[in-house]
ZADO-1210 file (C-alpha; in nm, 4 decimals, padded with zeros to 6 digits):
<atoms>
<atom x="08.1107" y="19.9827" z="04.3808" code="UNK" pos="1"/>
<atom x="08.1451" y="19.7074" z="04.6131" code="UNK" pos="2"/>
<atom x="08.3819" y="19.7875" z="04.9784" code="UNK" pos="3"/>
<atom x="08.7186" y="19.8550" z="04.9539" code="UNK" pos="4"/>
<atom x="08.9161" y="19.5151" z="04.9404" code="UNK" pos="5"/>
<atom x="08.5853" y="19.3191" z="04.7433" code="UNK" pos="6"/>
<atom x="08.6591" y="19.3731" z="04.4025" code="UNK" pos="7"/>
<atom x="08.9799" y="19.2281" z="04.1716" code="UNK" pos="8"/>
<atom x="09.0805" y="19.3736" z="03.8574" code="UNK" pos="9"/>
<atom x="09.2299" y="19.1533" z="03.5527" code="UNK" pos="10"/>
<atom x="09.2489" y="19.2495" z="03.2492" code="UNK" pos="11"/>
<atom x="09.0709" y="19.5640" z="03.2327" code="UNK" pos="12"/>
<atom x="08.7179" y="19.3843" z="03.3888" code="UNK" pos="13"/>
<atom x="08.6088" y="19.4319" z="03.7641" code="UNK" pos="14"/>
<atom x="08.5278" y="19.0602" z="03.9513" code="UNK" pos="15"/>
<atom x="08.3631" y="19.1211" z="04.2908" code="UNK" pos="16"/>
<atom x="08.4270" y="18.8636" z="04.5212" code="UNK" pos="17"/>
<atom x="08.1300" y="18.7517" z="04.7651" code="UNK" pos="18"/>
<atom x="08.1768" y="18.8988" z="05.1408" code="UNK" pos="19"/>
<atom x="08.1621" y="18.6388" z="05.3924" code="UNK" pos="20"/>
<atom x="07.8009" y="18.5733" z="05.5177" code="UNK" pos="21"/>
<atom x="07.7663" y="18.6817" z="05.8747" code="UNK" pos="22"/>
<atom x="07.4310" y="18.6735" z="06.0402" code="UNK" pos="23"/>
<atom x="07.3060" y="18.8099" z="06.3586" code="UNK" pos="24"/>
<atom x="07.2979" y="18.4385" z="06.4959" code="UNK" pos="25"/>
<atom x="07.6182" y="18.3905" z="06.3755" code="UNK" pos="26"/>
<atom x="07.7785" y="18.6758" z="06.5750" code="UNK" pos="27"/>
<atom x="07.5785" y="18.6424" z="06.8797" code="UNK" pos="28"/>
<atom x="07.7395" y="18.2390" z="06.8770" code="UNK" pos="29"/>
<atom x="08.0799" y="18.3730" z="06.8454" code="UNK" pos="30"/>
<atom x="08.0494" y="18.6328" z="07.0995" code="UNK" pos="31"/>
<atom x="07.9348" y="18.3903" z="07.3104" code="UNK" pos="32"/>
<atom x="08.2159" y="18.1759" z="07.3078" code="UNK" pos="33"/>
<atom x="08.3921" y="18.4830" z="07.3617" code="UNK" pos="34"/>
<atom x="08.2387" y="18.5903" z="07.6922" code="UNK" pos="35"/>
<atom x="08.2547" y="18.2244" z="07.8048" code="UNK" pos="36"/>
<atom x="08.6454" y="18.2643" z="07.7403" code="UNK" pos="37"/>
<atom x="08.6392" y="18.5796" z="07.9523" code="UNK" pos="38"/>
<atom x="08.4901" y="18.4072" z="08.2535" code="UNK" pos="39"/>
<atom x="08.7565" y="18.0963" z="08.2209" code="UNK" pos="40"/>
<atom x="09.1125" y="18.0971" z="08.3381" code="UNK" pos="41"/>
<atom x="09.3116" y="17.9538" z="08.0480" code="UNK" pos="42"/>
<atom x="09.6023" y="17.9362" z="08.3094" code="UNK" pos="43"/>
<atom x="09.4427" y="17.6388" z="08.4435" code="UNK" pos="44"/>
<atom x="09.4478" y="17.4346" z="08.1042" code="UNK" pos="45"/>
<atom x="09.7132" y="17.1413" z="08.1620" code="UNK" pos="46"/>
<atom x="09.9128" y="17.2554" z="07.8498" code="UNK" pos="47"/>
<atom x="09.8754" y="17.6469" z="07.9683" code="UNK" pos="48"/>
<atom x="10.2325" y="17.8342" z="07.9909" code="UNK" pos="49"/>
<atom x="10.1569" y="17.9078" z="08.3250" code="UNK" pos="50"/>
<atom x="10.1167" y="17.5325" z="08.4211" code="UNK" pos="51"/>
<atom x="10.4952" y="17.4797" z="08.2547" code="UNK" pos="52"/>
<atom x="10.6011" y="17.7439" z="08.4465" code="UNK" pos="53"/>
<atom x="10.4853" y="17.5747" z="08.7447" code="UNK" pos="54"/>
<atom x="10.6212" y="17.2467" z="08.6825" code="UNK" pos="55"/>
<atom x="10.9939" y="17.4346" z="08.6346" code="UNK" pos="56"/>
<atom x="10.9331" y="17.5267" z="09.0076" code="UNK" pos="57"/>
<atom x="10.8196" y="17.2001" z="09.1758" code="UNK" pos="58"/>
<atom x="11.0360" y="16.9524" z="09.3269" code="UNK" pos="59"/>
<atom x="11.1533" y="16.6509" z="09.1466" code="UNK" pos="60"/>
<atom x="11.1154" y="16.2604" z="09.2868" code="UNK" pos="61"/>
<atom x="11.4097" y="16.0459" z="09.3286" code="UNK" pos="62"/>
<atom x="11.4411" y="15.8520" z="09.0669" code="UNK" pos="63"/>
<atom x="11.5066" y="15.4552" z="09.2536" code="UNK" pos="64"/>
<atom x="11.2592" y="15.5514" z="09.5020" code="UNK" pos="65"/>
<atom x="10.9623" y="15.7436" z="09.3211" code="UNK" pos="66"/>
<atom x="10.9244" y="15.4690" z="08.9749" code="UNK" pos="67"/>
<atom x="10.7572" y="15.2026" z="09.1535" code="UNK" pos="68"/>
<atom x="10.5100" y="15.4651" z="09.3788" code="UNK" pos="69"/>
<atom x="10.4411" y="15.7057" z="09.0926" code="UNK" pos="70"/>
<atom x="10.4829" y="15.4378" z="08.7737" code="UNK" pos="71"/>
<atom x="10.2170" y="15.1788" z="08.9765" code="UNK" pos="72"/>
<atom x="09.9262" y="15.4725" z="09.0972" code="UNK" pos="73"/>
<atom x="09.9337" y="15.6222" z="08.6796" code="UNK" pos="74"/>
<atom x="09.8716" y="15.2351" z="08.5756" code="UNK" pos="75"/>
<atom x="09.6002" y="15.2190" z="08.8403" code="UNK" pos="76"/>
<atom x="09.4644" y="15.5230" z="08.7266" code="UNK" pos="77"/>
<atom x="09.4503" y="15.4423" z="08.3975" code="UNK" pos="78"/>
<atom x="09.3011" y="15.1245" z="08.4388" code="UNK" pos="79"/>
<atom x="09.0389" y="15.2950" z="08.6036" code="UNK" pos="80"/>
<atom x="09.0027" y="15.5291" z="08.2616" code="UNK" pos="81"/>
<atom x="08.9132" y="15.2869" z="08.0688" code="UNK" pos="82"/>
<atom x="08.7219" y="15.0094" z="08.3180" code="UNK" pos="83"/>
<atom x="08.3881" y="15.0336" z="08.1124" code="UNK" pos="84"/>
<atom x="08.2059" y="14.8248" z="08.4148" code="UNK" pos="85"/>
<atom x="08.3436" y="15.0768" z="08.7261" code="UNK" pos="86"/>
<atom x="08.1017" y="15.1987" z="08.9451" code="UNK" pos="87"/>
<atom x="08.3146" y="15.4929" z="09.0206" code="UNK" pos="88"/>
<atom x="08.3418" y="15.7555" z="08.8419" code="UNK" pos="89"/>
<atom x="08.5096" y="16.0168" z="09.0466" code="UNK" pos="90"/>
<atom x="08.9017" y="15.9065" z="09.1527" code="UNK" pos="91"/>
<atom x="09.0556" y="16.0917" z="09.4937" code="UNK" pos="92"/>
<atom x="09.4066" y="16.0942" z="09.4604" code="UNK" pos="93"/>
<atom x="09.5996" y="16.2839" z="09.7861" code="UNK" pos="94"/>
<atom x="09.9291" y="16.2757" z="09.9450" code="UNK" pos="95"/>
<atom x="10.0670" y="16.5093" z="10.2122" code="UNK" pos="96"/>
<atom x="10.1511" y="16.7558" z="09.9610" code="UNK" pos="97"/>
<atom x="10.0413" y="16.8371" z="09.6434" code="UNK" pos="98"/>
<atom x="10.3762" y="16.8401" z="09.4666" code="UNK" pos="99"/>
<atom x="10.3286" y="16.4870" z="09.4121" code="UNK" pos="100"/>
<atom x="09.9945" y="16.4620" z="09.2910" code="UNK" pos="101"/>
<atom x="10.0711" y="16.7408" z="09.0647" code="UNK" pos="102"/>
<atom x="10.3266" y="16.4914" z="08.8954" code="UNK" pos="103"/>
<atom x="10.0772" y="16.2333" z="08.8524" code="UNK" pos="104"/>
<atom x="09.7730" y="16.4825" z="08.7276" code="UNK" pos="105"/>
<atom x="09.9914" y="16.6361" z="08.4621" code="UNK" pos="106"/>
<atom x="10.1140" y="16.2721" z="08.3385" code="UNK" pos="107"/>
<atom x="09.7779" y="16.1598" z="08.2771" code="UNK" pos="108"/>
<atom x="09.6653" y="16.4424" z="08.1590" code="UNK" pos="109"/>
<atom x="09.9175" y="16.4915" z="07.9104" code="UNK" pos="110"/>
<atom x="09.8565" y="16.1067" z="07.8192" code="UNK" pos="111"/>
<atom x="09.5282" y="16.1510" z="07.7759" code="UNK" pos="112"/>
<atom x="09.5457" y="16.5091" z="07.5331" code="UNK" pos="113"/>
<atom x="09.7853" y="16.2535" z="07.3222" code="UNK" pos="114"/>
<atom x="09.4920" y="16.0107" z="07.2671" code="UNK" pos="115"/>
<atom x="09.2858" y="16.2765" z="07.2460" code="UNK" pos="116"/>
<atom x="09.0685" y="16.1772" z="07.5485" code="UNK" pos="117"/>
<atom x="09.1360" y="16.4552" z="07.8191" code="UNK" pos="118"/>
<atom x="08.7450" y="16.6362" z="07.8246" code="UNK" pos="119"/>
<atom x="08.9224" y="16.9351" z="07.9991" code="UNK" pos="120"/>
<atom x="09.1074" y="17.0147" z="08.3336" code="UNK" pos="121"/>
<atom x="09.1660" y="17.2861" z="08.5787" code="UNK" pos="122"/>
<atom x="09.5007" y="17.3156" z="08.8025" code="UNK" pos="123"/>
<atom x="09.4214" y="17.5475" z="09.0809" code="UNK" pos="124"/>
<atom x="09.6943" y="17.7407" z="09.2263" code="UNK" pos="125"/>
<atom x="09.6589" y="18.0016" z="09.5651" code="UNK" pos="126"/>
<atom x="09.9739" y="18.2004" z="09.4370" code="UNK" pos="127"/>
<atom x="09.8470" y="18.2803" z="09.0595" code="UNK" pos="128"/>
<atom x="09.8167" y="18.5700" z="08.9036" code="UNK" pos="129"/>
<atom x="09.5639" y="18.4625" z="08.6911" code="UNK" pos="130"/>
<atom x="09.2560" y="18.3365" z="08.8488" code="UNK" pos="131"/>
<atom x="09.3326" y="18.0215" z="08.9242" code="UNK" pos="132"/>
<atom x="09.2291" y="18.0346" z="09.2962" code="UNK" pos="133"/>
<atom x="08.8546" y="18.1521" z="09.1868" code="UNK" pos="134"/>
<atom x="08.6268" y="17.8890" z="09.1793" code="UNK" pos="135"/>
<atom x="08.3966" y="18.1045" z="08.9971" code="UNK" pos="136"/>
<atom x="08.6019" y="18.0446" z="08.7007" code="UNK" pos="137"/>
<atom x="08.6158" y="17.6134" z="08.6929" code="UNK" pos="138"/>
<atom x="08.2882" y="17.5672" z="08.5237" code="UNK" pos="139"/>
<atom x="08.3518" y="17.8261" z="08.2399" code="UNK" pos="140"/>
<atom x="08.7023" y="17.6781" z="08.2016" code="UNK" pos="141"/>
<atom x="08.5592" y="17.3212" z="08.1809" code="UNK" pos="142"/>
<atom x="08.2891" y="17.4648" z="07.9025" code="UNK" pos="143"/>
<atom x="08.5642" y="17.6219" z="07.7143" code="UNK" pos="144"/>
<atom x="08.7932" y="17.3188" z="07.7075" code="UNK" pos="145"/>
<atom x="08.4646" y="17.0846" z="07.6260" code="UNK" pos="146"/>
<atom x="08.4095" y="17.3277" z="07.3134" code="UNK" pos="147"/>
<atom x="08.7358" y="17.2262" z="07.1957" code="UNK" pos="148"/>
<atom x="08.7631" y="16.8812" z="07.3048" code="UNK" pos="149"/>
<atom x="08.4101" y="16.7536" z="07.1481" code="UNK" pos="150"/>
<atom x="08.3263" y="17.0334" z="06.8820" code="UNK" pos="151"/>
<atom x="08.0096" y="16.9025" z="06.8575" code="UNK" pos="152"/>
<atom x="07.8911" y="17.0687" z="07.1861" code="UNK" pos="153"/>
<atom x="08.0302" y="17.4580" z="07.0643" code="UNK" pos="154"/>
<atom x="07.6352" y="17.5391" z="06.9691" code="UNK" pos="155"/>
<atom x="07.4975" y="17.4133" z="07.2873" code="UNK" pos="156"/>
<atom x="07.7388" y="17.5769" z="07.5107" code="UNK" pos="157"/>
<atom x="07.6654" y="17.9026" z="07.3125" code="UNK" pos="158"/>
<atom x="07.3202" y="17.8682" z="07.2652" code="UNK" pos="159"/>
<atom x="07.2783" y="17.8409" z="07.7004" code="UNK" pos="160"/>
<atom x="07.4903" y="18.1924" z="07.7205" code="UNK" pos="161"/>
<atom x="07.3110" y="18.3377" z="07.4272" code="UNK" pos="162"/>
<atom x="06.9636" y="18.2677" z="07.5875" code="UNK" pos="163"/>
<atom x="07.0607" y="18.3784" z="07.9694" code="UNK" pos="164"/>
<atom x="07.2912" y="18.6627" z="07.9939" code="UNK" pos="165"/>
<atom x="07.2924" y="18.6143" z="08.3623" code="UNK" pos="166"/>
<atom x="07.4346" y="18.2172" z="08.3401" code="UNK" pos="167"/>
<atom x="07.7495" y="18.3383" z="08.5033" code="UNK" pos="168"/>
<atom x="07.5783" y="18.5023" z="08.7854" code="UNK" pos="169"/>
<atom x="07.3745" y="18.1892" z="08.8836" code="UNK" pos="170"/>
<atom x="07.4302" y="17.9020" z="09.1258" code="UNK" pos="171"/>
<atom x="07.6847" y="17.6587" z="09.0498" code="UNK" pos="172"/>
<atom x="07.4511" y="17.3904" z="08.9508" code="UNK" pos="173"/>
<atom x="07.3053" y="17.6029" z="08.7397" code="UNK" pos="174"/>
<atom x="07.5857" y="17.6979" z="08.5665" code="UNK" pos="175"/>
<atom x="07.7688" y="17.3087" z="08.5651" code="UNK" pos="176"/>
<atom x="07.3982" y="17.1702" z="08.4273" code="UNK" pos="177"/>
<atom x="07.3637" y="17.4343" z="08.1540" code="UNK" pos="178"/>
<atom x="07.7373" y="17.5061" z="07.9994" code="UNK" pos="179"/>
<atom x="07.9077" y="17.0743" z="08.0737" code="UNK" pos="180"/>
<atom x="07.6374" y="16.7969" z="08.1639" code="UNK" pos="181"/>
<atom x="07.3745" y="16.8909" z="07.9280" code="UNK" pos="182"/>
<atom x="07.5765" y="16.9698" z="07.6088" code="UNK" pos="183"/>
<atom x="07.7802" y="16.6184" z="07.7075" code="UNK" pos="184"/>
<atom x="07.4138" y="16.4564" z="07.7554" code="UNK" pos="185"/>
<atom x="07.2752" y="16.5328" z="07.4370" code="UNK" pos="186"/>
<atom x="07.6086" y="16.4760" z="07.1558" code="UNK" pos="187"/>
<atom x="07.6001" y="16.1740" z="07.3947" code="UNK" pos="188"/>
<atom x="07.2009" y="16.0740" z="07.2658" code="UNK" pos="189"/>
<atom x="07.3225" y="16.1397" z="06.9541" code="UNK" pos="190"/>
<atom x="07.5558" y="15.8861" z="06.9106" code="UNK" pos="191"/>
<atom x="07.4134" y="15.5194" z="06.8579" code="UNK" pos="192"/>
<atom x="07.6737" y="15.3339" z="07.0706" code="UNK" pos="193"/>
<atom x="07.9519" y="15.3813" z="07.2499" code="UNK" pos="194"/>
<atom x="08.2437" y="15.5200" z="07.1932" code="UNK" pos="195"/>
<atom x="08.5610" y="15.4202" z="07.3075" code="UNK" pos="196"/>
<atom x="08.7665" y="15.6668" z="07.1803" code="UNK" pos="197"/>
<atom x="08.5854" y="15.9967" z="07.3046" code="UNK" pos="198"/>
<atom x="08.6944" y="16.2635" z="07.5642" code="UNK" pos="199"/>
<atom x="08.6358" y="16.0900" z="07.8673" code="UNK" pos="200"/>
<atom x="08.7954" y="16.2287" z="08.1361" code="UNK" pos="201"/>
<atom x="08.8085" y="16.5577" z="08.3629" code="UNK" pos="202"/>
<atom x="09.1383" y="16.6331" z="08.5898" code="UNK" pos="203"/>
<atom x="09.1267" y="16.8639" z="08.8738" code="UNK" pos="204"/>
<atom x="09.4102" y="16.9830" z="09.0965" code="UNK" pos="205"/>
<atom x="09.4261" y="17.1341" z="09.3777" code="UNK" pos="206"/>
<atom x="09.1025" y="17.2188" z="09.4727" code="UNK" pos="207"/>
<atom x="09.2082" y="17.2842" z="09.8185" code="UNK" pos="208"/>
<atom x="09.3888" y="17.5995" z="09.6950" code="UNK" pos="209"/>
<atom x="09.0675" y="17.7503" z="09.5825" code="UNK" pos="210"/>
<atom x="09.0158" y="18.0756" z="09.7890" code="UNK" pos="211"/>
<atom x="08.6292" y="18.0725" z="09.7324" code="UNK" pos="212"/>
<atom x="08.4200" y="18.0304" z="10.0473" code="UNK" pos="213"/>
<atom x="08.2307" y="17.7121" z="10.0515" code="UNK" pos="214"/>
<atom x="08.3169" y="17.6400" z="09.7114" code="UNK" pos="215"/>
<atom x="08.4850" y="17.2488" z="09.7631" code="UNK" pos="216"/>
<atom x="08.1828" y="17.1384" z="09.9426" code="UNK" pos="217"/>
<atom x="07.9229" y="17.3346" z="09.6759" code="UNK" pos="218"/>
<atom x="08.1135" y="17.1368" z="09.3724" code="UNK" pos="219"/>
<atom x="08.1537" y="16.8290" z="09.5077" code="UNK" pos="220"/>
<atom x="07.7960" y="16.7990" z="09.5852" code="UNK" pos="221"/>
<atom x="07.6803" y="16.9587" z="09.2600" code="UNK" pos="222"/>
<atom x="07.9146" y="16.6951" z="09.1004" code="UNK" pos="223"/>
<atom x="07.7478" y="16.4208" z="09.2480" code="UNK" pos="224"/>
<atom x="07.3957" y="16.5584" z="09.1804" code="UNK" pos="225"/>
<atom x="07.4958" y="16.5250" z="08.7770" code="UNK" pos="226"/>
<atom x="07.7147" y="16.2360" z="08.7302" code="UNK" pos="227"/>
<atom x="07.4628" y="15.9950" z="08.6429" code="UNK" pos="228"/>
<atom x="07.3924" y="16.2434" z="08.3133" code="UNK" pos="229"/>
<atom x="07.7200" y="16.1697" z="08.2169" code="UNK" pos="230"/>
<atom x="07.7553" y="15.7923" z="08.1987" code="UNK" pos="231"/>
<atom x="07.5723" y="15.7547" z="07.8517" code="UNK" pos="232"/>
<atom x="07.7530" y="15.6753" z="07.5416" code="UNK" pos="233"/>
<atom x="08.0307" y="15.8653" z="07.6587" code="UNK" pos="234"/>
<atom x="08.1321" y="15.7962" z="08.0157" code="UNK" pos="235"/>
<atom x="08.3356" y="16.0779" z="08.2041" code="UNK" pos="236"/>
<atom x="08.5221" y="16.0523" z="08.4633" code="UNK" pos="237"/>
<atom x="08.6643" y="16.2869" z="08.7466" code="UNK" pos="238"/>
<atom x="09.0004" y="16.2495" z="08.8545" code="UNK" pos="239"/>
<atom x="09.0594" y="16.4746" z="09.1888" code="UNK" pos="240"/>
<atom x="09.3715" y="16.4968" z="09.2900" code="UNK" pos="241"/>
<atom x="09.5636" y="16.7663" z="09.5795" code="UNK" pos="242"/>
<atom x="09.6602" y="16.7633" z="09.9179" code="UNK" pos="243"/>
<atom x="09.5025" y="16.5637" z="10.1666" code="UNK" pos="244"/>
<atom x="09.2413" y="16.7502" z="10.3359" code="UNK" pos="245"/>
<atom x="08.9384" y="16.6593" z="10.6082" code="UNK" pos="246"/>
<atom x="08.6726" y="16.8895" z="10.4684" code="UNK" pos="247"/>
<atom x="08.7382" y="16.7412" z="10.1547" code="UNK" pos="248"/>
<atom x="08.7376" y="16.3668" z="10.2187" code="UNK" pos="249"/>
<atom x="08.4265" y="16.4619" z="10.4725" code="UNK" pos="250"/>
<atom x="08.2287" y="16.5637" z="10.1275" code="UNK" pos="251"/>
<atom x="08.3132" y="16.2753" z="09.9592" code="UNK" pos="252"/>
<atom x="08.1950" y="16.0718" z="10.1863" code="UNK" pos="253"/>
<atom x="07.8251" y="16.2038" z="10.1990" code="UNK" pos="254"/>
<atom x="07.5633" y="15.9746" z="10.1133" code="UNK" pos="255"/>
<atom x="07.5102" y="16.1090" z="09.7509" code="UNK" pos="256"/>
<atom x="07.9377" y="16.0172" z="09.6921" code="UNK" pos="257"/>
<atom x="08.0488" y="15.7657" z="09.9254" code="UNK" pos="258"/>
<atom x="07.9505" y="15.5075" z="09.6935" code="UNK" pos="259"/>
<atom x="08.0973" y="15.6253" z="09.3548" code="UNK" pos="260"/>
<atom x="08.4414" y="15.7524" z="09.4824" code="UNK" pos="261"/>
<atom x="08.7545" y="15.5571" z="09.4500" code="UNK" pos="262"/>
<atom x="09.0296" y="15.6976" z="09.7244" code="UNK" pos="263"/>
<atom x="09.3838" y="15.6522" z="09.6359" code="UNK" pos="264"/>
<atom x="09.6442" y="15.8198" z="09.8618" code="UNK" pos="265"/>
<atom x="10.0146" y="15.8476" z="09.7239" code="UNK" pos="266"/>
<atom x="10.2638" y="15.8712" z="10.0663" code="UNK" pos="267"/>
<atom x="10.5297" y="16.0669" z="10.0489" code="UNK" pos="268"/>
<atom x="10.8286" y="16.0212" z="09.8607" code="UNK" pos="269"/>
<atom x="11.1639" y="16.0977" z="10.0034" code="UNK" pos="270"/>
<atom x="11.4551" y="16.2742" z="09.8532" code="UNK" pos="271"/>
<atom x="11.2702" y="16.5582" z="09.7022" code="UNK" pos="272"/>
<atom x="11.4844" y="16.8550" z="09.5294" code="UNK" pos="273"/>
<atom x="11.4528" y="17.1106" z="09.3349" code="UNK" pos="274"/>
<atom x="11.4699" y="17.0763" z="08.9369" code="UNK" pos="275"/>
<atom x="11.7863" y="17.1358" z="08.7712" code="UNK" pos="276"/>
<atom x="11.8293" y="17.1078" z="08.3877" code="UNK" pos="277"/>
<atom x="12.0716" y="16.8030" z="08.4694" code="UNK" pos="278"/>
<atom x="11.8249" y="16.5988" z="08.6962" code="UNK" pos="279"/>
<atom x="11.5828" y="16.6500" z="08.3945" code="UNK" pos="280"/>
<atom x="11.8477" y="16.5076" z="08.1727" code="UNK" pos="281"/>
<atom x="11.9320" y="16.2465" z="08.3955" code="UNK" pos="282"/>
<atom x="11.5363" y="16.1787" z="08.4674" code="UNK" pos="283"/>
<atom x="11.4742" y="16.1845" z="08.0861" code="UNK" pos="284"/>
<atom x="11.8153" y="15.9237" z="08.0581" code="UNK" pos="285"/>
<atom x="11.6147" y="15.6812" z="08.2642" code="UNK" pos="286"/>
<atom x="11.3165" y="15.6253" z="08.0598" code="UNK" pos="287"/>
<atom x="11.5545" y="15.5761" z="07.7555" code="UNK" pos="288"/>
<atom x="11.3400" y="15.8751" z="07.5567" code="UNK" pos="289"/>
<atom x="11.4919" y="15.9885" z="07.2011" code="UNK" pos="290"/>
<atom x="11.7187" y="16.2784" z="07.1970" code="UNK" pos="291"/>
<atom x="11.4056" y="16.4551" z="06.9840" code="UNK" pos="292"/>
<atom x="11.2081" y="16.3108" z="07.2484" code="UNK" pos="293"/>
<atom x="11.3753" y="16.5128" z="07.5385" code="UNK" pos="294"/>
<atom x="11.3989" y="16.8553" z="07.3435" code="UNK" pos="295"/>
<atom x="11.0413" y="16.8634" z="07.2433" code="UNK" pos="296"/>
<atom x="10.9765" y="16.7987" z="07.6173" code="UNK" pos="297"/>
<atom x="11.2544" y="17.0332" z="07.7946" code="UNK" pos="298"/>
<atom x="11.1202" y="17.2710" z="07.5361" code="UNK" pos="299"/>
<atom x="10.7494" y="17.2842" z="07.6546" code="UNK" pos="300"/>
<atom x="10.7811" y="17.1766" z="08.0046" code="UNK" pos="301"/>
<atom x="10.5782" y="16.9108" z="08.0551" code="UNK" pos="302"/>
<atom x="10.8694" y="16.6731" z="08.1476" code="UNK" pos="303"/>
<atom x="10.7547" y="16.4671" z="08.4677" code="UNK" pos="304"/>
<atom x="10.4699" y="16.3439" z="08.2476" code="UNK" pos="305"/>
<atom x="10.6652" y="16.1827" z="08.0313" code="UNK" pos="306"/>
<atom x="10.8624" y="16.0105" z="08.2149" code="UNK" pos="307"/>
<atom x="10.5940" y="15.8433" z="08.3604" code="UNK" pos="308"/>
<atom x="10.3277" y="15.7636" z="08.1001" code="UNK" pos="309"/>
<atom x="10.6080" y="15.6547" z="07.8128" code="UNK" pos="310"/>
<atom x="10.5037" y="15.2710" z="07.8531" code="UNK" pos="311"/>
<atom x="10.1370" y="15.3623" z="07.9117" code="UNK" pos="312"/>
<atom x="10.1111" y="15.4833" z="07.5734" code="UNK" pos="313"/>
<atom x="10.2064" y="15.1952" z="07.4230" code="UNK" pos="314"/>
</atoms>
């Protein structure tokens, strides 16, 4: 008799229905994907609850004085997106504080989740509960996110934790080469020409905030060590974007970076306050957004964005 919940009865005859086939390399795949989910911090996905949470907190931009500054830098950004001939890939974006880059990172990366185009992103945060200030976690995060974004890479990514048990433990090259450039390099070869539609681009925020000694300088060199792996038939970019710091803009400007970097500071804007449900309203009034429109987006939080990138999406 086949296992309890197998078999049908009709009509006084037994039909066994098939199990499911799992295999040993099946299992191993999904368990895989499982450990790399373990090692990530899903709190530092743009659309995370956490994130929303976040947002709810932040200050909120005048609107006469803040349009121009924060409506002209997305457009610039996104120009940059999509400039097949740039000979930058990675975008610095700083102000003073990183309230206001955290306005522009989450409109363009809710933009670009719309279109279908965000490769993955990681919004570090020194007062989470949650991870989000270990750097050991960015990589596996990134890998996670590229496993959904481009489905294509899932057996790569699992393959290179199936093989090496200790991938986690290993250096940060190591780890960025194995679980993002090389499953982006080879979907990449697989594809005849290029695509303009693809995941393209990577946002991270806040790097400052990451607690982990030594880790800003050890990714930004390790970043541009592999770049030129990922300008094939897909492209990626790196949009960095946080507080203004001298450490940071000393890596950039190494000899390996200093040459592929865009910097873009944002000053700061004036009149900052804190977010009450009738500024949103007011905010949302401005940009001239459908009452569905401003539900959906009271609703999940992501409310700056939207304001910003309406007319980019166009």
């Amino acid at each position: 008799m086949p296992p309890e919940g197998n078999y049908l009865i009709t009509g006084g005859s037994i039909k066994v229905r098939p199990s499911p086939v799992r295999t040993p390399y099946l299992d191993s795949h999904f368990q895989a994907l499982d450990r790399l989910y373990a090692r990530a911090s899903p709190g530092a996905f743009h659309n995370s609850l956490e994130r929303s949470n976040d947002l709810r907190q932040e200050s909120f931009p005048n609107i006469n004085e803040s349009e121009e500054a924060y409506g002209g830098l997305a457009k610039e950004i996104w120009e940059w997106i999509y400039d097949a001939e740039t000979s930058t890939p990675i975008m610095w974006v700083h102000s003073p504080t990183g309230e206001e880059t955290s306005h522009i990172a989450q409109a363009i990366a809710d933009a670009m989740h719309q279109r279908g185009e965000l490769t993955g992103s990681f919004f570090f945060s020194d007062i989470s509960n949650s991870g989000r200030y270990d750097g050991t976690r960015l990589v596996p995060t990134l890998a996670y996110q590229l496993t959904q974004s481009i489905p294509q890479t899932r057996l790569d990514i699992a393959n290179a934790v199936v093989q090496d048990r200790s991938i986690f433990d290993l250096t940060l090259l190591h780890q960025f080469c194995k679980l993002v450039v090389e499953p982006l390099e080879r979907f990449s070869q697989s594809i005849e020409q290029e695509v303009s539609t693809a995941p393209k681009l990577f946002i991270i925020h806040a790097l400052e905030e990451c607690h982990t000694p030594g880790f800003e300088e050890s990714f930004i060199e390790v970043l541009g060590s592999s770049l030129g792996r990922m300008q094939h038939n897909i492209p990626q970019r790196f949009l960095i974007l946080g507080c203004h710091s001298d450490d940071l803009e000393g890596y950039l400007s190494k000899p390996l970076l200093q040459d592929i970097v865009l910097r873009r500071p944002l000053h700061h804007l004036p009149d900052s306050k804190p977010t009450s449900d009738s500024d949103e309203k007011s905010f949302l009034d401005f940009f001239h957004l459908s009452e569905n429109n401003k539900r959906a987006l009271l609703m999940h939080g992501a409310i700056f964005a939207q304001r910003i990138v309406k007319g980019l999406l166009r």
